[in-house]
N, C-alpha and C positions, 0 to 999 in steps of 0.2 A: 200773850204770844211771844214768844222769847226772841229777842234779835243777838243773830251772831254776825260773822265774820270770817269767810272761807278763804283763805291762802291757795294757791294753787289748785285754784275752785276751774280751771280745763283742763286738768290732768286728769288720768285713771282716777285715782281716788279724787280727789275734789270734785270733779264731776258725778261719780256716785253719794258722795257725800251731798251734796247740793240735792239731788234727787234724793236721798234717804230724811234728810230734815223737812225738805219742803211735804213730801206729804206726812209727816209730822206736825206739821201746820207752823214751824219754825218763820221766821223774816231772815231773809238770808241777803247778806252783802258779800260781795264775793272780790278778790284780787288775783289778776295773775301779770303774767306779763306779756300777754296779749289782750292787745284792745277787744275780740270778739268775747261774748263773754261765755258762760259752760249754756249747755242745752236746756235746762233746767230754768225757768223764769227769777228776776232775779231782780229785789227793791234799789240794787244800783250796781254796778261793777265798774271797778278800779285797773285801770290797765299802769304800773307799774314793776318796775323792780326794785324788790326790798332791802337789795345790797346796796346799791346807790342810791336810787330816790328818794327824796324825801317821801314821808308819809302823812296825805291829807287830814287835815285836824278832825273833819267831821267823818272820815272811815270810822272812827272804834267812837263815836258818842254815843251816846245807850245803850250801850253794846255788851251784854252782861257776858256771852261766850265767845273765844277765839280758838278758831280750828286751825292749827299751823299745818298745812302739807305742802304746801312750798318748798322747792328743792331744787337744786343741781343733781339730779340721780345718774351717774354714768359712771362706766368701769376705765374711764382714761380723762384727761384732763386738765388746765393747771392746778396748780396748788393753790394759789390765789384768787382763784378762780373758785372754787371749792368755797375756799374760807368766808370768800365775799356772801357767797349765795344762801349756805348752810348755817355759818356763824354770825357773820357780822349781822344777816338780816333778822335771826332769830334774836339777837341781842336786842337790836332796835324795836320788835316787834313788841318781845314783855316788858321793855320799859313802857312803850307807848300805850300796853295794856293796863298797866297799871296805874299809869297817869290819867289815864280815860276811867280809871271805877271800877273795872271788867273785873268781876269773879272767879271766871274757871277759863284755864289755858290750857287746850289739849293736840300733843304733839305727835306728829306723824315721824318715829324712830325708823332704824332699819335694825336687823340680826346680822345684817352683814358683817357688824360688829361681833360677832359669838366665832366668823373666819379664822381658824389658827392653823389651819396643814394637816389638820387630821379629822376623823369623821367623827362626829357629834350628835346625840341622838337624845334626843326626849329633855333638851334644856329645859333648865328654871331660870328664871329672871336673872336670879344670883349667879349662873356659873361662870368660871372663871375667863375673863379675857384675854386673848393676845397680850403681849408683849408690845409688839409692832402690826397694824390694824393693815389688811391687805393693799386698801386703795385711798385714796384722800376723801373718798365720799364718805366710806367707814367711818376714816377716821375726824372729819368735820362733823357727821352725824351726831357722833359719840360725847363729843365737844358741845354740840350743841345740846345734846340732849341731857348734860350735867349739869348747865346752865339752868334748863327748865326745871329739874328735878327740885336744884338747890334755890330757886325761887320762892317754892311753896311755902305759902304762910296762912296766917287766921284767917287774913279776908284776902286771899287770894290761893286759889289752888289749882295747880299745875299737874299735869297726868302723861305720864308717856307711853303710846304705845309702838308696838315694836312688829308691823306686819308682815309676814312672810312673803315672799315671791307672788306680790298680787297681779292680777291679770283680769280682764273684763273689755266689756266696750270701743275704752278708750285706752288700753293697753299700747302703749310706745316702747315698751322695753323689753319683757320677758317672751312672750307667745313670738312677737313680731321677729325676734334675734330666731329662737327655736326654728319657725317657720321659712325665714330666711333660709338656715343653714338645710335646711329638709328639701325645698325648691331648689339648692346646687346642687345636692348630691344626685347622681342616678347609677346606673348600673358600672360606669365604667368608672363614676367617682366618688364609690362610700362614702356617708358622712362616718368622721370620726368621733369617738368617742374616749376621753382620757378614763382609765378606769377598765370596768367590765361594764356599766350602764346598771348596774344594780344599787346605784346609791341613792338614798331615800330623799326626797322631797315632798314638799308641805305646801302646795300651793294657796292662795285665800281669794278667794272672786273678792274683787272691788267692793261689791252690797254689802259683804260678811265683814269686812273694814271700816266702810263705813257706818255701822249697824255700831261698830264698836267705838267708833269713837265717836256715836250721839252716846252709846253707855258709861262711857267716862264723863261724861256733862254731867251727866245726871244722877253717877255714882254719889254715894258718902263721903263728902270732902275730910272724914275724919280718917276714912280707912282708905281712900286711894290717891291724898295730896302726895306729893313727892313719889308717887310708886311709876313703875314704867309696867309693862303687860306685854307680854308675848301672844300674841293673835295669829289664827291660822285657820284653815278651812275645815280643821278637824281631820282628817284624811291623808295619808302617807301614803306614794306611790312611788315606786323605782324611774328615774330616768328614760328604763326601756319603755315599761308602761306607758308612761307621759307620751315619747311619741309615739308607742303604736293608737293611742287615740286622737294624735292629733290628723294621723294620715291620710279618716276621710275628708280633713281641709283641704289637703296638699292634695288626697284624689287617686295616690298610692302607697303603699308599706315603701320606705326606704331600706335601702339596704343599709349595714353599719359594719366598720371597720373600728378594733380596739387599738389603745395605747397603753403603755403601764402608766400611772399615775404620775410617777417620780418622772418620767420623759417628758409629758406632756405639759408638767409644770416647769421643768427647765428648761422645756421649747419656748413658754409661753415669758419664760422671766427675757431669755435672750431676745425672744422679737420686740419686746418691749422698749428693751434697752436700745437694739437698734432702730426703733422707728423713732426714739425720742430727736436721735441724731438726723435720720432722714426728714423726718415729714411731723413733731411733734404736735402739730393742728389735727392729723388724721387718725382714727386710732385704729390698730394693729388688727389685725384679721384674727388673732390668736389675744388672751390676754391672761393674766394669771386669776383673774375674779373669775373667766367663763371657764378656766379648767375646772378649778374648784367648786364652781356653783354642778358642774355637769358631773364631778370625780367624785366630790366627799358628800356623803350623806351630810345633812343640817336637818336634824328634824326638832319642835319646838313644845315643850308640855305648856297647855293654854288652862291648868287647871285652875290657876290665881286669876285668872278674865272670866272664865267661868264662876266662879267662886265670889269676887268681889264686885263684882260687873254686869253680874246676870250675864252672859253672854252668850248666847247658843247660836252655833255656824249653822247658815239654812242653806248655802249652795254646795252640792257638790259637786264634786269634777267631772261627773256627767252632762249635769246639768250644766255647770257652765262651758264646757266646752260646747255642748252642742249650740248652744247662742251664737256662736261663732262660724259656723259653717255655713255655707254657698253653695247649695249643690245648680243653682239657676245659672253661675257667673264665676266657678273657677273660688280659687280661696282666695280670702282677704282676712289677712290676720289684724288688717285694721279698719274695722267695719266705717263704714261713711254713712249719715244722713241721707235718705232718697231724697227729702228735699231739706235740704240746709235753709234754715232760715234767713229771711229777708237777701233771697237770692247769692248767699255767700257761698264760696266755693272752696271745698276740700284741696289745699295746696299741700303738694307734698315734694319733695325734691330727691332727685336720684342722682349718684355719680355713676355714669356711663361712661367707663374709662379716663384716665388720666394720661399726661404727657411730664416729660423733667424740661424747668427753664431754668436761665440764671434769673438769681434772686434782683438782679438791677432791671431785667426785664421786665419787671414786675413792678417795680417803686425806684425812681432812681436815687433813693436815698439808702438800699439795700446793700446785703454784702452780698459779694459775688461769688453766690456758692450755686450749686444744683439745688431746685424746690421742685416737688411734688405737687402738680397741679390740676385737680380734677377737672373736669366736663361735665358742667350739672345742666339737669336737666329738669324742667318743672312740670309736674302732673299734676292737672285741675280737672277735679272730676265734680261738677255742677248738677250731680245728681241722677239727672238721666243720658248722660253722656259725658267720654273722657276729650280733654285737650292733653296735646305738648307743647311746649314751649321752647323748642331744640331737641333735636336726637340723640347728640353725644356724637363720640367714636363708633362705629360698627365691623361686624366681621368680614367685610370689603376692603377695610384698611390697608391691613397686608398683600391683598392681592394688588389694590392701585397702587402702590408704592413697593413694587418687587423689581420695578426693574428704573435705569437710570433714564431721564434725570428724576425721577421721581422719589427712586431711592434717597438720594439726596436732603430730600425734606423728610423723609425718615429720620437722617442721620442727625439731621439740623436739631430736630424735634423728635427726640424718642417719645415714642408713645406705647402704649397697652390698652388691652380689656383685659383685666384680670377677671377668672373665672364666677360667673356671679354675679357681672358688671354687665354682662349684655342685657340692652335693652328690652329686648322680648322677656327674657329670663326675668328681669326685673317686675317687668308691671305685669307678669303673671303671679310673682310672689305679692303684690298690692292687689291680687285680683280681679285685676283689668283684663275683660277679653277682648277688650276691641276699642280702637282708639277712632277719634269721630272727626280730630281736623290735629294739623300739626301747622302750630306758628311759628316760621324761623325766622328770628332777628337778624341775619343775616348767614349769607351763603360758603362763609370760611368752613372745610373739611372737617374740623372739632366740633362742628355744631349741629353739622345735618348729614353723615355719611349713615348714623344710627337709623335712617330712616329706611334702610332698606334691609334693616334686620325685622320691620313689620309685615306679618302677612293675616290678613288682607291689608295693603298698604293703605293710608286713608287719604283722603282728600289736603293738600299742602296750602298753603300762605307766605309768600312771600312779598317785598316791598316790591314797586315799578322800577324803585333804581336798581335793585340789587337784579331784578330779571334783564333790563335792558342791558346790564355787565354782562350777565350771563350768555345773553344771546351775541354778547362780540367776543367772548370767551369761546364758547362750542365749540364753534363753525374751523378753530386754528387748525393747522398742520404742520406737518414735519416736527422737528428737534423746536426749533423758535418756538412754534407755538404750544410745544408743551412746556419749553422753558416759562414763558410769558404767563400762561396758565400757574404755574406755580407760583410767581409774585402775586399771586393776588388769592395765595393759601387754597387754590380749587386744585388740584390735579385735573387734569385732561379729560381722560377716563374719566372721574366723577361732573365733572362740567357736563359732558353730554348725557349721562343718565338723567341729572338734571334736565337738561334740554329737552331729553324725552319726555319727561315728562310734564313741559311747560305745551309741549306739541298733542299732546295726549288729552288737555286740559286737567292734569290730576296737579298743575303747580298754579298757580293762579296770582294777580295781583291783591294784596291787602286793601288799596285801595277803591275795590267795587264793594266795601264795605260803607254801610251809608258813614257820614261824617255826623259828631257829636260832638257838643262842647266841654270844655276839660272843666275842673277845677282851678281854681283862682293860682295858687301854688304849682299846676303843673302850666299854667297857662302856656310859656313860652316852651312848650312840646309840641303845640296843635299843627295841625289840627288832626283829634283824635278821629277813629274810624270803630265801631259799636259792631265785636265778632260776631254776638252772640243776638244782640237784636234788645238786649236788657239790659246794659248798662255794667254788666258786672264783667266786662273782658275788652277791654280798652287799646288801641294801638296809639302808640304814641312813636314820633321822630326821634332819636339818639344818633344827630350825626355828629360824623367825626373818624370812628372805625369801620372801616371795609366801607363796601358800596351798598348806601341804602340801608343801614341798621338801626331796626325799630326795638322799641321796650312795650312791656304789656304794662298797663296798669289796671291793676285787680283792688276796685274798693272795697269789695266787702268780701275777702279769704279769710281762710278758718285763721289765717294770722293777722287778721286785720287790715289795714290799707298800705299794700306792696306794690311797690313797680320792681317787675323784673328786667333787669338795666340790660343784659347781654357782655359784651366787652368794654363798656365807655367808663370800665374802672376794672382792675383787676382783681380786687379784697377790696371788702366794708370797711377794714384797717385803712385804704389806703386813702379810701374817699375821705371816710371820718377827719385823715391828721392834712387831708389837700396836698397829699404826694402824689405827683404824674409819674407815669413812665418816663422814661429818659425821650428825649427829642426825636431820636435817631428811630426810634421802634414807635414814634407816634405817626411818623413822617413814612415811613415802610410799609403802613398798617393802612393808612390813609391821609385826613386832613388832618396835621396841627393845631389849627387854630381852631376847627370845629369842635374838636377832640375838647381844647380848653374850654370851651364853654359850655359843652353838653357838661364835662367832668363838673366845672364849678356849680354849673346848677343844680347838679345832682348833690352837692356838698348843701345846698341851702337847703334840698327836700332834705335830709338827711338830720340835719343838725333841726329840724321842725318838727322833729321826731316820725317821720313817714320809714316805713322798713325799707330798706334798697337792697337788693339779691342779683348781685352780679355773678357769672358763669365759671368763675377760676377761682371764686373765696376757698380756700381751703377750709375755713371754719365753718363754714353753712355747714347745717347739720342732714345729714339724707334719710332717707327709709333703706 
């Protein structure tokens, strides 16, 4: 029975991967960089990263095959960042393969490298590449994948394949972005399209990938060491095509607006350039890989994976798309487990508008410029029911803060929903129809106004401290008390909707939640309160910011053991390096002193390797 080794074994591919071997009768060890491991059973799973971490001696013993798909896959990013994840890890990995005995190394490539600014049709392996590779993932891939090639030798052989635009299951990239942009548009706001929509795409379901790179294992190390393979679902379809069958997801035909080519790709080089300057953690609404992937045909000749590989595509784009559809629960282009195993919960994270701060308000070691500061919001869906973990910004904002002194803290604190960002719109694009409890860490305007963009609105959670502010908030009058109301980040207006609905019973204490004991490492948070009745949705104490601000802690998310912190840090940057805000904005916000020591304890979970997901990271990554 052959033991491998799956890299990036909870991604799209690696998780089909892992399911394609196993019933192959394969033993499979799997690595990602999340501690939960892929769905697929599994003789041991490795939660690291390959760019930094060292790599345990007993992963690759007996280990005769290595499946690299391991990746930083994204169209924005650093450069560094790139290099760490795609090169330096793939470096480390074939030495350590080779040091281990391992025979065949078979690499998960991209075409994005075949990217040159014009349309491309029916490649072979060999044709000619760019000059200049469109994005750093291209171009790390490409790097990394010259590496593997030039490895191959007598007792060791290396295979790269090169899969087109995969999609399936566990898709985070491709259908999720389409589907996105399909959920903004409606009648009064065409999706657009650079191009006419007739340019040819090649999509590959995940199984038809991984189908092929168990066929590189097991190729003729004489005829396919050093070769790379272009893999594809077999089947060419126009961009229009592609969505008008995605739209019984979405549940309507969209309508579409064109661009010329040439516009949409100097729109997309300009917003680039300036979001690098604005906000380079966020990436661009526009970018120059999504004109191109949507404007230029890329289509791929698979007849050398055919030919050398045995390789014959079984899903087609009917079929896999239909996999994907809801007609029970609205679309979900990111399908979830009904019941995730050993009680874990599908975490996913949304930005629900942003605000601009200075950069010292943030880490007082900052330069004081304007940042870009999202409102994330976390969505745990445990299978047979959704949570939130804060609502974000909502389309009340504008209306509580039109007039003075409210205006005011407009002014103080610009903010937006950009189009897309609204929370209903959101987790109807995750295919949530109905949200079952909303837990806010605390009652500041950024965190819980989104709540009243839900209809049916659900059942709320809030701490005792943070209600008994609220209830001496309400009740104010005149100028004073909406001035007073504003120090303490609620608007007036928003204070008594609240109120209403603590009068209503729809807002309640967290505390009528039985009490449960923490873990050894969160101990000094207790005492915890058990939402769900199972152990897997955790309240935990974070004081210090605003009145009464709790953290979740979630041991078993599809990201493994996360406390979601709220404010009591502003970026994972900032906790990681034990930079506070400045004094002044800890002192404003609430306690100082509490502040310090929820912050410092969160640096010891943090640096013991526990994930911490505060609400203004610009880096968290969203749906």
């Amino acid at each position: 029975m052959p033991l491998t080794l799956v890299t990036g074994a909870t991604g799209c591919l690696g998780q089909a991967l892992c399911a394609d071997l196993a019933r192959e009768g394969w033993t499979i060890r799997s690595l990602s960089r999340h501690p939960a491991p892929p769905e697929t059973p599994v003789a041991r799973h490795y939660a690291l990263d390959l760019g930094s971490d060292p790599l345990p001696e007993d992963a690759l013993q007996g280990v005769d095959t290595v499946f690299h798909c391991a990746a930083l896959s994204s169209a924005w990013g650093a450069a560094a960042e790139f290099h760490a994840a795609n090169v330096t890890a793939t470096e480390r990995l074939l030495a350590a393969a080779r040091r281990a005995g391992a025979r065949r190394f078979v690499f998960a490539s991209t075409p994005s490298i075949y990217i040159n600014g014009r349309p491309r049709e029916d490649l072979a392996e060999e044709a000619p590449l760019p000059r200049q590779f469109l994005t750093e993932y291209a171009r790390t891939k490409f790097i990394a994948e010259t590496l593997v090639r030039a490895a191959s030798g007598a007792d060791f052989t290396t295979v790269v394949l090169r899969p087109r635009a995969i999609y399936g299951p566990h898709d985070r990239a491709l259908l999720p972005r389409l589907l996105k942009a399909l959920g903004d548009a409606d009648d009064s706001r065409p999706l657009t399209l650079p191009g006419n929509g007739t340019a040819l795409i090649d999509p590959t379901h995940a199984s038809d990938a991984a189908q092929a790179m168990r066929l590189a294992a097991l190729a003729d190390a004489a005829t396919v060491g050093g070769r790379a393979y272009n893999i594809t679902s077999g089947q060419s379809v126009t961009v229009n095509e592609l969505l008008d069958r995605l739209a019984p997801i979405v549940g309507r035909k969209v309508p579409r607006r064109f661009m010329p080519y040439a516009a949409a790709a100097t729109a997309a080089s300009l917003t680039e350039r300036i979001q690098r300057l604005r906000d380079p953690g966020q990436e661009p609404r526009l970018t120059r890989h999504a004109v191109a992937a949507l404007g230029l045909t890329l289509t791929l000749d698979i007849s050398a994976a055919r030919r050398d590989l045995g390789y014959v595509p079984r899903v087609s784009l009917e079929e896999g798309l239909s996999g994907l559809s809801r007609p029970s629960t609205g679309p979900r282009p990111v399908p979830v487990p009904a019941q995730p195993r050993d009680n874990a919960i599908r975490l996913e994270m949304l930005r629900v508008g942003d605000c601009v701060s200075p950069g010292t308000a943030l880490r007082r070691d900052a330069a004081p410029v304007p940042r870009v500061v999202p409102a994330l919001v976390a969505v745990l869906d445990h299978g047979d029911e959704v949570s939130l973990f804060d609502t974000g910004y909502g389309r009340t904002w504008s209306w509580i803060t039109r007039r003075l002194p409210e205006f005011a803290y407009r002014l103080a604190v610009p903010s937006r929903i950009p189009a897309g960002q609204q929370l209903d719109v959101s987790l109807r694009r995750l295919g949530v129809g109905q949200v079952s409890r909303v837990i806010f860490s605390h009652l500041h305007a950024d965190h819980v106004t989104g709540l009243f963009d839900l209809d049916p609105m659900p059942p709320c959670l809030a701490s005792r401290e943070a209600l008994a502010k609220l209830a001496r908030i309400a009740p104010g009058k005149g100028a004073a008390g909406r001035v007073a109301a504003l120090f303490e980040a609620l608007p007036m207006a928003l204070a008594r909707q609240l109120q209403g609905l603590v009068t209503d019973g729809r807002l309640t204490e967290i505390e009528a939640a039985p009490t449960c004991a923490l873990p050894p490492a969160l101990a000094g948070f207790g005492p915890g309160h058990d939402l769900r009745g199972d152990g897997s949705m955790i309240s935990v104490a974070l004081p210090g910011h605003g009145n009464g601000q709790i953290g979740l802690w979630l041991p078993r998310s599809s990201r493994g053991p996360v406390l979601l912190a709220a404010d009591a840090a502003f970026s994972g940057a900032a906790l990681r390096d034990g930079v506070l805000p400045p004094a002044a904005i800890l002192a404003r916000l609430g306690d100082p002193v509490a502040y310090r020591r929820t912050f410092e304890a969160l640096g010891r979970l943090a640096s013991e390797g526990i994930e911490i997901i505060v609400s203004h990271d610009p880096h968290v990554r969203t749906s």
